[in-house]
TIRONU-375131 format. One line per 10 residues: number of its first residue (from 0); their letters; for each residue x, y, z of C-alpha. Coordinates in Angstrom, 2 decimals. Layout:
N
NUM> A> X Y Z | ...;
//
This chain:
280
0> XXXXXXXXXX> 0.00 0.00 0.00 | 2.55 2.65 1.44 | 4.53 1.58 -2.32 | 1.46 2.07 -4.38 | 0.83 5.80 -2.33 | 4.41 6.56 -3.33 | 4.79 5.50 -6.93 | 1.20 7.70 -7.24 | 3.15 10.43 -5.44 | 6.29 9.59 -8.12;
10> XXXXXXXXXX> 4.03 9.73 -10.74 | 2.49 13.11 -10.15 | 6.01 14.56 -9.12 | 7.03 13.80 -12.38 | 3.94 14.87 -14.40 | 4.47 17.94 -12.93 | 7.97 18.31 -14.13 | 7.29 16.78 -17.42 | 4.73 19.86 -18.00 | 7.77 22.19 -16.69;
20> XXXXXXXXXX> 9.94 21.23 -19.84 | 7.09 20.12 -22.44 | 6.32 23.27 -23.73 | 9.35 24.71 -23.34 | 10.67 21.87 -25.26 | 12.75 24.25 -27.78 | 14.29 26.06 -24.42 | 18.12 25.64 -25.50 | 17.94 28.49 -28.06 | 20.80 31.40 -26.60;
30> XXXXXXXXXX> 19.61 34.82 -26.59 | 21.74 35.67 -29.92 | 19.78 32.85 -31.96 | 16.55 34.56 -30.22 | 17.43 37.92 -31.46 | 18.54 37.19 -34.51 | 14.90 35.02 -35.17 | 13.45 37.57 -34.22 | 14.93 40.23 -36.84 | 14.69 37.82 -39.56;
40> XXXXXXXXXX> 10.90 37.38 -38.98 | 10.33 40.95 -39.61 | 13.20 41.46 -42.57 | 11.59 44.12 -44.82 | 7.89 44.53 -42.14 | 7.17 47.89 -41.21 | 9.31 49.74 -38.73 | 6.63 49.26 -36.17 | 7.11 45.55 -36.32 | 10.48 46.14 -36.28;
50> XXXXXXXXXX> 10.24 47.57 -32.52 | 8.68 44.23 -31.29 | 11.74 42.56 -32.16 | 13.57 45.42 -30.69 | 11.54 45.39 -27.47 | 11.60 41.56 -26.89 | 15.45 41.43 -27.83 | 15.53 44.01 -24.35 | 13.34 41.41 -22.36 | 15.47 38.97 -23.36;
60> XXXXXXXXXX> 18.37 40.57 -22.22 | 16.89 41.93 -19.08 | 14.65 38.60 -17.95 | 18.36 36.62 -18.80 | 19.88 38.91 -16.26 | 18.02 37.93 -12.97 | 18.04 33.74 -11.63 | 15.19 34.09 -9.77 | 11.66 35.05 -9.40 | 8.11 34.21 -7.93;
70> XXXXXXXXXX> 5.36 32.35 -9.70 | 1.80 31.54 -9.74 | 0.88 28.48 -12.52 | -1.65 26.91 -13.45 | -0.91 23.21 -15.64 | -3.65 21.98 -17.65 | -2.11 18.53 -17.95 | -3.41 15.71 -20.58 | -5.06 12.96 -19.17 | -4.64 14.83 -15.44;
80> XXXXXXXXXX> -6.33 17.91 -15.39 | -5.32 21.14 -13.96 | -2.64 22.03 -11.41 | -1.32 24.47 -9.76 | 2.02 25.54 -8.69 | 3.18 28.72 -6.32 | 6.19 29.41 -5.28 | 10.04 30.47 -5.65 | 11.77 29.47 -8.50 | 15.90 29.61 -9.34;
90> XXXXXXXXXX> 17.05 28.49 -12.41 | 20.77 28.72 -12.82 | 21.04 25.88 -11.39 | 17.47 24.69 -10.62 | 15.87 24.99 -7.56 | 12.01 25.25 -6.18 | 10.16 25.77 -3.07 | 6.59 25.56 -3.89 | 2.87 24.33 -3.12 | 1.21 22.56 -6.01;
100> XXXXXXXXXX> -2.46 21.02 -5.86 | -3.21 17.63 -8.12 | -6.64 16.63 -9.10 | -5.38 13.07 -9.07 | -4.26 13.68 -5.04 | -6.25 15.16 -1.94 | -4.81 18.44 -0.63 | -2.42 20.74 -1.44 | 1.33 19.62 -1.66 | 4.37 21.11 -1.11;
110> XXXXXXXXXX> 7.52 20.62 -3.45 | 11.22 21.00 -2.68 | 13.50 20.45 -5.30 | 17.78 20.81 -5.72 | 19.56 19.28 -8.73 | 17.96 16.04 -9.53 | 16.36 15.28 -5.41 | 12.86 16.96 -4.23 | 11.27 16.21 -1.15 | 6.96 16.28 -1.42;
120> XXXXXXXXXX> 5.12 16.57 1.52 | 1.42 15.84 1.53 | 0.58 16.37 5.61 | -1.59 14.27 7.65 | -2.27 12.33 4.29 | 1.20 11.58 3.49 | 1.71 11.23 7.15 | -0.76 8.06 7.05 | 1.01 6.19 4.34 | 4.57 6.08 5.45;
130> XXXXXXXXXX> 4.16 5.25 9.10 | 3.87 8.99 10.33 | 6.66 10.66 8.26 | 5.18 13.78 6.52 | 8.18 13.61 3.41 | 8.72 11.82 0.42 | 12.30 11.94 -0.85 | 12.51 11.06 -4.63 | 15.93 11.34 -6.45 | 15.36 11.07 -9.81;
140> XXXXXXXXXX> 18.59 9.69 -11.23 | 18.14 6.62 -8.98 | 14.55 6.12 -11.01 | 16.33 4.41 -14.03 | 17.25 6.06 -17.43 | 13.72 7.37 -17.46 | 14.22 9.61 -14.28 | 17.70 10.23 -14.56 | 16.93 11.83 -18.07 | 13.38 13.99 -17.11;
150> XXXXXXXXXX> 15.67 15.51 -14.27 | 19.14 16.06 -16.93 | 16.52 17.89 -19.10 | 14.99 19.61 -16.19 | 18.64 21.34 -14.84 | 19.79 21.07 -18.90 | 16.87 23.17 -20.03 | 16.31 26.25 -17.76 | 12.48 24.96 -18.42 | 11.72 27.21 -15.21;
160> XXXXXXXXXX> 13.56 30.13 -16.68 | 11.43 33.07 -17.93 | 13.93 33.92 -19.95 | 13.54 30.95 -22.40 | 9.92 31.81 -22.64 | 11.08 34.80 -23.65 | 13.30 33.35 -26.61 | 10.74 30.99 -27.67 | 8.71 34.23 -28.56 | 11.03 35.80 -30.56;
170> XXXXXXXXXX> 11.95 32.49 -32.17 | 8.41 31.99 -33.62 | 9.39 34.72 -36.34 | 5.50 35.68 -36.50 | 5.62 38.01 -33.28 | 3.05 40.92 -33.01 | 1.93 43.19 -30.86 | -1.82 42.22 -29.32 | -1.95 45.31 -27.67 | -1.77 47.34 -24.21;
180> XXXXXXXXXX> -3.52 45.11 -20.91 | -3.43 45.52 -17.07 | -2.10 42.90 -15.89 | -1.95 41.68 -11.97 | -2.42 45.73 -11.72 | 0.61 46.51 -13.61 | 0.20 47.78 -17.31 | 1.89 45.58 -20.03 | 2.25 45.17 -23.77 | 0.78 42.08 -25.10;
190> XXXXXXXXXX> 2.79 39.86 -27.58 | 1.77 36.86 -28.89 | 3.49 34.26 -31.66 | 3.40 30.43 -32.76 | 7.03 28.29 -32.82 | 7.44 25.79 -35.42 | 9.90 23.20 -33.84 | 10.96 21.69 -36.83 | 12.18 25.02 -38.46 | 14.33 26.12 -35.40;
200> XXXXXXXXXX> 16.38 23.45 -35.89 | 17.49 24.99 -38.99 | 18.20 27.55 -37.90 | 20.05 26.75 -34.79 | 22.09 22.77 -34.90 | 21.94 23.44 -30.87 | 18.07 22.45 -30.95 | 17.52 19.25 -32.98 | 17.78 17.29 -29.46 | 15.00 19.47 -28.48;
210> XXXXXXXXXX> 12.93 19.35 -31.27 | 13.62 15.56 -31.28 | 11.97 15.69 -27.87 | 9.28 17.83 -28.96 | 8.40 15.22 -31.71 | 8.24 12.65 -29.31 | 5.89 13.89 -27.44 | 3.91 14.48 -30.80 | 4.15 18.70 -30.60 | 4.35 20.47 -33.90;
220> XXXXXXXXXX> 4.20 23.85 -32.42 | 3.42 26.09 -29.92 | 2.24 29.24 -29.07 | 3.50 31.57 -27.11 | 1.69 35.04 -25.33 | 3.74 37.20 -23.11 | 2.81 40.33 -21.30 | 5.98 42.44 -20.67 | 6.19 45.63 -18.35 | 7.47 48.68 -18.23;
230> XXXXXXXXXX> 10.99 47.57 -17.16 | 11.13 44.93 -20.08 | 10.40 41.66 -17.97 | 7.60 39.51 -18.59 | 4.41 39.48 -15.41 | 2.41 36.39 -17.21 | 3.18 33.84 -19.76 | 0.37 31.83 -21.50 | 1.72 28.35 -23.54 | -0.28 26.07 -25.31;
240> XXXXXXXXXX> 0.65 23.02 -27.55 | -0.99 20.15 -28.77 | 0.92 16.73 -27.37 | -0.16 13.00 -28.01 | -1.71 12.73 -25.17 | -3.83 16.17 -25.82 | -3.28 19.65 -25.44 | -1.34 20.99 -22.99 | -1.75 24.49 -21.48 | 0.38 26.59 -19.07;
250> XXXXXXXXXX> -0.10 29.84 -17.64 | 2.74 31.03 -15.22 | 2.23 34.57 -13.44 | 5.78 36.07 -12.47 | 7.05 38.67 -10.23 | 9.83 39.66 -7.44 | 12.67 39.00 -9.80 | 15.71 38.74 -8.76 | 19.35 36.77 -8.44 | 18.57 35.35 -4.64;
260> XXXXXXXXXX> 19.07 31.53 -5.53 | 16.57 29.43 -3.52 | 18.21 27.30 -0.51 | 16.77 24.00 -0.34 | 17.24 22.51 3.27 | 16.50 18.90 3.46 | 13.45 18.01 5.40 | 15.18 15.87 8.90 | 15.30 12.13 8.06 | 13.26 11.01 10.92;
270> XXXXXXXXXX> 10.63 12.95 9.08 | 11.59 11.43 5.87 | 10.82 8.16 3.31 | 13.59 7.97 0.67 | 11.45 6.50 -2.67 | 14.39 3.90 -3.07 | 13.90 2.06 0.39 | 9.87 1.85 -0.64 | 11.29 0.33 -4.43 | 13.33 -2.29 -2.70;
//
């Protein structure tokens, strides 16, 4: 039973960080294949157009210059249904402190992760399963090739990064301007464009693993909306792609930016089941 709980605790751990990287699948793009996307999807446009690719190559540049923010997403997940995750988020290299609620799982969990290890904690109803302890330690790379490569792709990626959301948009080569919104009370500009994974990796070598894992996953494209503030950095990204499985949507609201890396502190082993003693 307490096995069963924790490979359904496993399971939804890693759904979760699948939908981190899925749709930002093409995330190894560098800021210089961004910008110069960008410019060649508006070669010979209007000079307004021009200034989106302007504009984004400055939030690409700014966004790339912090490690760490706040965030508020919501996961519509195929075959799951929607979560949510809030919380602190570093990205060079990746770490989280967060809350997430599951459909598939009573309550509201909360996530610790560091490198390739996080640490879920469920309460009283985690409590229950694994003879009072409240955490669930699950270190991916022990989880086979499967695990060991969702959390290499995880740290590899920068999936968390607001920055690659950033140079996905300016990758599409279709960008435009929606318009002016308030959003979460601050006033933004609205872009919005669709990636075609097979044609970045033309026109960057660097992403044909990526796309590869896009195609897997049965994605085509995806497109990406960003609302950008005054000070260049995005306050809410909106992703959508259709997967094999369905389509899967993200929304991610950010804020407090800055280069504070979170500090993950281990949860005390008397209050803790490792994953691999329950596999045994």
């Amino acid at each position: 039973m307490r096995r069963t709980r924790a490979l359904r605790l496993t399971t939804t751990a890693g759904v979760a960080l699948t939908a981190l990287t899925a749709l930002t699948a093409c995330s190894g793009s560098t800021a210089k294949t961004a910008s110069d996307a960008a410019s060649k999807g508006v070669s010979g446009a209007k000079s307004a157009v021009v200034s989106v690719a302007d504009a984004l190559s400055l939030t690409t540049k700014k966004t790339s210059s912090f490690s760490a923010a706040k965030m508020n997403m919501t996961m519509v997940i195929p075959k799951v249904g929607t979560s949510t995750m809030n919380g602190t988020v570093s990205y060079k290299p990746v770490a989280l402190d967060a809350t997430m609620t599951n459909p598939q799982l009573p309550g509201t969990m909360r996530l610790l992760m560091s490198g390739t290890t996080e640490y879920v904690n469920m309460g009283a109803t985690g409590a229950k399963e694994f003879g009072g302890k409240h955490w669930l330690k699950i270190d991916f790379s022990e989880l086979g090739a499967g695990g060991k490569a969702l959390a290499d792709s995880i740290n590899r990626s920068g999936s968390q990064d607001p920055s690659t959301s950033v140079k996905l948009l300016t990758s599409s080569g279709d960008i435009r301007r929606v318009g002016t919104e308030t959003v979460d009370g601050v006033s933004t500009t609205h872009y919005s464009g669709t990636v075609d994974v097979k044609k970045l990796v033309s026109s960057d070598p660097g992403l044909k693993a990526i796309a590869d894992q896009a195609a897997k996953s049965g994605m085509t494209t995806e497109t990406v909306d960003m609302w950008v503030n005054d000070q260049s950095l995005p306050v809410k990204v909106h992703e959508t792609a259709t997967t094999s499985q369905g389509t899967m949507d993200i929304t991610i609201h950010y804020s407090d930016f800055s280069n504070t890396p979170v500090t993950i502190t281990a949860p005390p082993a008397s209050d803790t089941e490792d994953l691999a003693s329950l596999s045994k």
